[in-house]
Every structure is written in structure tokens, then in C-alpha cells.
N, C-alpha and C positions, 0 to 999 in steps of 0.2 A: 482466171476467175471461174468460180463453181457456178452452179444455175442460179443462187440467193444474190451471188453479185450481178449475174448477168438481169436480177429483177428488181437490186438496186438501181442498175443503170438504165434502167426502164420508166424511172420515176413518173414524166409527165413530157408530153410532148405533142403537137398539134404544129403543125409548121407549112411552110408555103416555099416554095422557089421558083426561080425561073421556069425551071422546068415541065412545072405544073399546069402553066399557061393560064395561070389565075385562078384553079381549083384550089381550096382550101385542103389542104394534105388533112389525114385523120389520122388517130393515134394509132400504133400497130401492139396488137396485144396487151392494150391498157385495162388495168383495171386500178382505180381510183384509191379504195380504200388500202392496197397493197402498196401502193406510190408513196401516198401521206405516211404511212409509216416507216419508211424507207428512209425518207426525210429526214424522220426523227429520229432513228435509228441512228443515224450520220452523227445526230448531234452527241446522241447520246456517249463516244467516244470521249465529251471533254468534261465532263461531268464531276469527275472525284480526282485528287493528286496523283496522277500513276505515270511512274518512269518511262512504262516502256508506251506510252501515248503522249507523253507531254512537249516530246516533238519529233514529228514522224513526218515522214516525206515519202511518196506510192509515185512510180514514173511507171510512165506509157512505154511497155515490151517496144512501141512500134516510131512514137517521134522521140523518146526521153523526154518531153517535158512532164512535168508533175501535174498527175491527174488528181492529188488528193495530197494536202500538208493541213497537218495540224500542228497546234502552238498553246500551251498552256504554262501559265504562271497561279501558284499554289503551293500549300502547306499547311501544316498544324501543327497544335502547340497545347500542350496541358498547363495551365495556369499556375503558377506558381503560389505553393502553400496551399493548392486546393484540388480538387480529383476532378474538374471542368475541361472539357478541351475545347477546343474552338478549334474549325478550320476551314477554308475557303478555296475556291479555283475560281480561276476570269480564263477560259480560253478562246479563239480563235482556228476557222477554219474554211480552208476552202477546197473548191471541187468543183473537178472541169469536167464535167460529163458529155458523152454526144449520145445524142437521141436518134431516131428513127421514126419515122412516118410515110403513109402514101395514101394517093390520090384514087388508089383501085389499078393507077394504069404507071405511076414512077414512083418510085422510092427516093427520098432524101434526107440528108443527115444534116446536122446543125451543131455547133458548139454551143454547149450555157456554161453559164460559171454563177457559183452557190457561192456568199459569204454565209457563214455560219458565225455567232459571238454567243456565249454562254456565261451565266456565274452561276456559285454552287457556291453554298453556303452549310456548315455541319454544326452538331452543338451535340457534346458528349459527354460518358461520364466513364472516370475510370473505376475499376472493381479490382482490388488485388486480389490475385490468384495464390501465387507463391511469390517468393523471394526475385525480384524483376521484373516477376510476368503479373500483366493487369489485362483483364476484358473491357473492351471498350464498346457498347453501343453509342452509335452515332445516329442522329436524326438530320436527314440531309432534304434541303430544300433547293429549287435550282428554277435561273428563266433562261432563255434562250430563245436567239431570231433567225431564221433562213431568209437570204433576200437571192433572188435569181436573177439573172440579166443573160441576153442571148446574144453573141460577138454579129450577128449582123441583121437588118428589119425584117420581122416573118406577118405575111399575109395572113386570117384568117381569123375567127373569133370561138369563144367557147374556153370554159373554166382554167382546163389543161393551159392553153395557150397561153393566156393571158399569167398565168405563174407564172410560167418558162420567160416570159418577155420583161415585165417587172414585179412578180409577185413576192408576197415575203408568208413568211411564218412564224407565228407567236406560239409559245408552250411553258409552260410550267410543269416542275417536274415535285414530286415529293415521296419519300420512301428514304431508306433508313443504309445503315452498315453494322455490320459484329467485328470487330477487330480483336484481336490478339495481339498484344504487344510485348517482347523481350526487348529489355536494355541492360548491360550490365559493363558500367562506367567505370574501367581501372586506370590508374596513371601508365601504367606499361601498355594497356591496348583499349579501344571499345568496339563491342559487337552489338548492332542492334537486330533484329529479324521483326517484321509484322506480316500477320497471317489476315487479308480483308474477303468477306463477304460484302457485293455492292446490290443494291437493290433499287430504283429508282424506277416511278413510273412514271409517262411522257404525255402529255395533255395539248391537244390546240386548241388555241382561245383566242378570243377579242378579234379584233380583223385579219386574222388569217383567209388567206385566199381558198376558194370555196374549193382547187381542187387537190388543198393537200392539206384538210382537217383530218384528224386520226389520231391515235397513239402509241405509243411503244413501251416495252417494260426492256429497259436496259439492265442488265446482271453483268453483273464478273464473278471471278475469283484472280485476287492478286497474293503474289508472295515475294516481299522485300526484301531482302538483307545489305546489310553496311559493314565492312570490317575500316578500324581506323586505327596506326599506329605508328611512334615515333619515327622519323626518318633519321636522324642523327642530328640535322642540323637543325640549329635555331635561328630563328627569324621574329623581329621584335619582342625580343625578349623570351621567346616564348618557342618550343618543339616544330616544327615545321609537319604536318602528316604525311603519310600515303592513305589513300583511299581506295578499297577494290569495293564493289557492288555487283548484286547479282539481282535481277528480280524477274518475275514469268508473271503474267495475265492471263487467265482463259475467259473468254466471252461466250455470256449464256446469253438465253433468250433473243431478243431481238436481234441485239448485237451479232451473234452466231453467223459467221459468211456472210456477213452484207456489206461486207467490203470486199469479199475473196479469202480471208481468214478469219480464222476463231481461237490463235493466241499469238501471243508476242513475246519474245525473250529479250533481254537487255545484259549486257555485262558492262561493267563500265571500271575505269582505273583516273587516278586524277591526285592532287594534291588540298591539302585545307590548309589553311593561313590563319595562326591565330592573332589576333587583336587585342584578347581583352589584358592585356597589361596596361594600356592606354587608354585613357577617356575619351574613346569614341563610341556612338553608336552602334557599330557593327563590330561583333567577338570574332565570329569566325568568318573565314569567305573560301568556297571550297569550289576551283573548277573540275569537271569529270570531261571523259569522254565515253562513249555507249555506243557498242556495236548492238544492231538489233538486228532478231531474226525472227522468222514466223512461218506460217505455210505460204510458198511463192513471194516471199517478203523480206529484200534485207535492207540494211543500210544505217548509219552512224547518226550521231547526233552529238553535241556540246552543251552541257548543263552548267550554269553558274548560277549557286544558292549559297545564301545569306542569314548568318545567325543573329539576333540581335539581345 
């Protein structure tokens, strides 16, 4: 991790141990307003539909267990007959950080663990360009909670602490997207590519705990691509796919190293199932699998999405 994650991992901490001999341990190198946005920073990762975040798992160089997994479900859709899109994320997150503190005279450390849950909500319009290609601005709205819990009792009193032991975090986020979108739908193959600019700014509100009010302006830049084409065989009636995908994120502003990186790569390969010959709800159902990689970051993931 670079110095922006080692001030992630610095978020909020006030602790007590044995060893202190009933001294209230103090924060080491705190400063509040840096923390609170740190926070939200975190959150800001589950904000908009993106591959290479929508499930990601970060292990400890030192035990392997996972100091940081995220989990989102999301998508969008242009309304049919009309240039409208609609689109939404509900994601989930958590993160096990260990802090640090002392008493002037011992040092000690502490595990917490953050749940994080978010929704994001978008409302767009498409612009054709050319022949495929449409410009999408998107207006995106999002709320989001941090709740913290510490894996064992800490002495001591003051704002810090009291987050660390049961505090939570309320935010609202609002700010927009420009998308590019190419789709060009043949019976022998489909390619799709989208080009996103993300912009969202991060707000605490209502009873969040006094020592991680702040904000955060989370930025990307994402680039998706889809290839999809007959396999030979058929299955319900209907062509069986392959599916390859490729998509890259870079993370601006807030985002930028506050996790130890500032992009993420995805490739993925998988199958689609079509359905719509039969009168069911669901057309397609397509599973992938996604090697991911990034600066000091790798690792896979399994995706199954649903057309309706």
C-alpha cells in the first residue's frame, strides 16, 4: 500500500488494552477531517455498475484473510420506444482494518470491521451520435451507511473511539455520468464498447458520528467492452454464445490510492443461454468468469447477469 492507503488505514482510532494499565490510549497521527473522508472514499467504490469493482476481494500480504470485499448488483437499461435510461446499484462492503494508538508510553493495535451498503440510482437520456453510437448523460443520485464494530471491548471515551466501537455513517451522494455508448447487433456476432466519465459527490448527514462527518468527490473513468458470438450449438431452441470481455477503471479524485490503487483491469470469458423462445421471464442468462488486475492487485471473480 502507498502513503494515501497507509492514511486510509488510519481512519479513526482511540483504543485501550491491557497494557495500558487503564490509560486511555490516543490516536497516533489523527487528524479527523482526513479520516471522515477516507470513509467515504471507501464507499465511494460501489456507487455506479462497474465490472472491475462489482466484486472484488484485497487479502492480507501477511494472514490471507480479506481485508477488504466488495459485492454489487446493478445495471441499466434504455427504455424501449424511448431515448430514457434508467439505471441502479445496491452494493455491499466490508473492511477489516487495524488501527493504532498509544498511551505516550505503549503502543497497541485493534481490529475493526466497517459494513458499508450503498444504492445509486441514475436517470438518462440518449443523444445519437452516429449510426450505433448514442451520448448518454446520466444524473446519478446515491445514499449510503458505514457501521463499525471493534472484534474486542476498548476502554476510553472521545469521538474517534466511540465510531470505532459502534459508530455508523450516513451520506448522500449526487453528481452525474457522460457516457458513450457503441452497440452494433448482427445475427453472426454482437460488439458492444462504453466509454464512462463518473462524477459523484459524497455528503454526511443526519446522525452520523461526530468523528467521521466529511466528504468525498469520487471520479472515474471506465472502459467496457462485450464481444458475443454463435458457438455452434443450440440450446433451447436457440444459438448457445461465447462471451469475451475486457473492461479498465481508473480512479480520480478521492478514490485515487485510498485503497493502495488507482485502476483496475478485468478480462473475462463465459457463456450466454438464450431463453427467449419460451415464455419465460428471463431472455438471456449469461455466466462470465474475470481475472482482475491492478497496481499490487489481483484476483478473479464470477459474474451471473440476467436479461429480461
Amino acid at each position: 500500500m502507498g502513503q494515501k492507503a497507509a492514511a486510509a488505514a488510519a481512519l479513526v482510532c482511540a483504543l485501550a488494552s491491557p497494557l495500558a494499565l487503564g490509560q486511555a490510549l490516543r490516536l497516533v497521527d489523527g487528524d479527523l477531517q482526513k479520516r471522515a473522508n477516507g470513509v467515504l472514499a471507501m464507499m465511494g467504490f460501489m456507487l455506479t455498475p462497474d465490472v472491475t469493482t462489482g466484486s472484488l476481494g484485497i487479502s492480507s500480504s501477511t494472514t490471507g484473510n480479506p481485508d477488504l470485499v466488495l459485492t454489487n448488483l446493478g445495471g441499466g437499461f434504455t427504455t424501449k420506444g424511448s431515448p430514457l435510461y434508467l439505471e441502479g446499484t445496491f452494493g455491499y462492503g466490508q473492511y477489516d482494518p487495524t488501527f493504532s494508538a498509544s498511551n505516550g508510553q505503549v503502543e497497541s493495535s485493534v481490529a475493526a470491521k466497517w459494513d458499508a451498503y450503498s444504492a445509486t440510482g441514475g436517470v438518462g437520456w440518449d443523444f445519437p451520435v452516429a449510426r450505433d453510437l448514442v451520448l448518454r448523460p446520466i444524473f446519478n443520485f446515491s445514499y449510503g451507511r458505514v457501521q463499525s464494530k471493534v472484534s474486542a471491548s476498548q476502554t476510553g471515551t472521545g469521538a474517534e473511539l466511540d465510531f470505532l466501537r459502534e459508530g455508523r455513517l450516513d451520506a448522500y451522494g449526487l453528481g452525474g455520468s457522460l457516457m458513450l455508448d457503441y452497440q452494433r447487433n448482427r445475427p453472426e456476432n454482437e460488439f458492444e464498447v462504453e466509454l464512462r466519465y463518473t462524477n459523484i459527490y459524497l455528503q454526511s448527514f443526519g446522525g452520523s458520528s461526530e468523528a467521521v462527518k466529511g466528504s468525498a468527490d469520487a471520479q472515474s473513468v471506465s472502459l467496457w467492452s462485450r464481444w458475443r458470438a454463435p458457438t455452434g450449438v443450440r440450446m433451447l431452441e436457440r444459438p448457445l454464445r461465447y462471451v469475451l470481455e475486457f473492461a479498465h477503471t481508473t480512479f480520480l479524485g478521492d478514490l485515487d490510492g485510498v485503497l493502495g490503487f488507482n485502476y483496475l483491469s478485468s478480462l473475462g470469458a463465459g457463456f450466454e443461454l438464450d431463453s427467449s423462445a419460451h415464455d419465460v421471464a428471463v431472455t438471456r442468462t449469461r455466466l462470465l468468469v474475470r481475472y482482475k488486475i491492478g497496481e499490487h492487485v489481483t484476483g478473479w471473480s464470477i459474474g451471473l447477469a440476467l436479461s429480461f
